[in-house]
N, C-alpha and C positions, 0 to 999 in steps of 0.2 A: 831334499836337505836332511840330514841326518843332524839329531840329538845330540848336546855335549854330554857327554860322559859323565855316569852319577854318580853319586857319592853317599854312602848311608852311613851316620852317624849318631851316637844318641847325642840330645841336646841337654845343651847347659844355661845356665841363667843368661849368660852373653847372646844367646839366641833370642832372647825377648822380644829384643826390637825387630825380629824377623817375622815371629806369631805374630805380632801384631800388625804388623805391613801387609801380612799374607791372608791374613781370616779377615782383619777388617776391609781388604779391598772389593769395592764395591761389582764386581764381577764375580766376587766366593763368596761372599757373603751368605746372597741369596743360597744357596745348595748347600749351607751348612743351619746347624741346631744350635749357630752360637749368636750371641748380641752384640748390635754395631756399639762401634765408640770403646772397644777395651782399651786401654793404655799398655804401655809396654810396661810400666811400674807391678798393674797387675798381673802379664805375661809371666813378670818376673816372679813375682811370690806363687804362683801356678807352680812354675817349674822349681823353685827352692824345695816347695811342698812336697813335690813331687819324687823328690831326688834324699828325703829325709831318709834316717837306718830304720828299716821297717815296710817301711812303701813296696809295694810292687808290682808299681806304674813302670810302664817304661815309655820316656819322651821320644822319640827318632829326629832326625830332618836329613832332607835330600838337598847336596849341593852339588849344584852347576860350577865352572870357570867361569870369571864375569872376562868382560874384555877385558880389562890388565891382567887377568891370569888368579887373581884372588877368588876363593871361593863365596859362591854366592846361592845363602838359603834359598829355593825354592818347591820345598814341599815340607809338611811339618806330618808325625802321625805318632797314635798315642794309642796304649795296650794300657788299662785300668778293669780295677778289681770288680766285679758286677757289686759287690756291695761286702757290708760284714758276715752275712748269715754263712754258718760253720758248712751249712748244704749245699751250699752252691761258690765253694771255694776254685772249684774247678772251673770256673765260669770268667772270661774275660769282656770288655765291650773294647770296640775299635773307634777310635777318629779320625778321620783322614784331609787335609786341606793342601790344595796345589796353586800354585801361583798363576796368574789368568794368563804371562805368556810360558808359563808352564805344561800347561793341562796339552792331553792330546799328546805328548811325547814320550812316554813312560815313566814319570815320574812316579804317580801314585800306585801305577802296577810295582816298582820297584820296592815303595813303603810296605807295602802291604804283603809283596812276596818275605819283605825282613820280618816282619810284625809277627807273620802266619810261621815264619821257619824257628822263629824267638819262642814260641806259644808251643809248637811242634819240638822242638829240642831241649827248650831249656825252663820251659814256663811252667812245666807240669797242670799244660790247660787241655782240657778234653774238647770244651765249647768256647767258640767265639762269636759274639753276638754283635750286629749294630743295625742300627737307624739310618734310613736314608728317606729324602720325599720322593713319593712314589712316581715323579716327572722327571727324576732325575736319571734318563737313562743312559749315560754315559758310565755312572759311577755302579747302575745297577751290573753293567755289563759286566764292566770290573769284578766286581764281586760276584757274580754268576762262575766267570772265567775261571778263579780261585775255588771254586768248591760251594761256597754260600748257596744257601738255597731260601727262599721265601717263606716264612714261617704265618706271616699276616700283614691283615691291611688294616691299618689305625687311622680311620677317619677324623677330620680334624685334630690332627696330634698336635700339630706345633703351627705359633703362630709366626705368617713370614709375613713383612711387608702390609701388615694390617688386614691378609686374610689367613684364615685358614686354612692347615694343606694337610692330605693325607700324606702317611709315610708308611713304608713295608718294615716289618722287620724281618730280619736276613742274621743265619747261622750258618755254622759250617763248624762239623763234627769234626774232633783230630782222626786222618787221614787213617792210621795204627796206630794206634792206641799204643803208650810203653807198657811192659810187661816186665816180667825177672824171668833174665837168662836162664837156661837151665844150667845146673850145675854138673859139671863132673864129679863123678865120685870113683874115689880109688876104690 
């Protein structure tokens, strides 16, 4: 059975109620660093926030055709700033979340190739950093496949489900670096 055909998008506020369907479903939940029970009210000011002059976050999401032919969110993914400090401006972190009958058909490789080609072209990022738990090897593969490489193991990082879990952290250096062309000179 072959994949419907995906769609990469940045998202907008009208996407809320899709973050929220899609992180809070109890098959993603577990494999993400987020808390159950968000509202789509809060989806919504995440992404207003996100999207203010200054920001630069950038939200994506992945849609599918549902069967009447309208498109339908199935993957959400997010490129944020590693923080204020002026030294590590070049520095981005990743979030990636796929719908549970999503997963497993390229959806999140699709995010993530947009994410990595944004950060690579137009992001002026050298480094892309993220968090994942160290059980989760479906999504490490993922990001192995991409370039990331295993930087450490954070024991007890985060807490899931009322226990503790370690998680890897995982970079991946831009590919070539840009540079200034050389110039001609008469």
């Amino acid at each position: 059975m072959t994949s419907p055909p995906i769609t990469i998008r940045r998202a907008t506020t009208q996407d809320a109620a899709a973050f929220a369907r899609i992180i809070g479903h109890p098959d993603v939940l577990p494999g993400l660093m987020q808390l159950p029970y968000a509202t789509e009210e809060r989806w919504k000011a995440m992404l207003t926030e996100s999207q203010a002059l200054g920001k630069l976050d950038l939200q994506l999401v992945a849609e599918w055709p549902s069967i009447n032919g309208a498109a339908r969110v199935v993957g959400t993914a997010g490129l944020h700033p590693a923080g204020t400090a002026l030294r590590r401006r070049h520095v981005m972190t990743i979030g990636l979340a796929v719908a549970a009958d999503a997963q497993g058909q390229g959806v999140g490789r699709a995010l993530m190739q947009a994410l990595c080609d944004y950060a690579d072209q137009w992001g002026q990022v050298l480094r892309l950093e993220l968090h994942v738990y160290a059980d989760n090897a479906r999504a490490i593969a993922l990001y192995r496949s991409l370039g990331f490489v295993q930087e450490g193991l954070h024991r007890g990082y985060a807490l899931r489900a009322g226990h503790y879990v370690d998680s890897l952290s995982m970079a991946r250096l831009h590919p070539s670096p840009p540079g200034i062309a050389a110039w001609e000179t008469a």
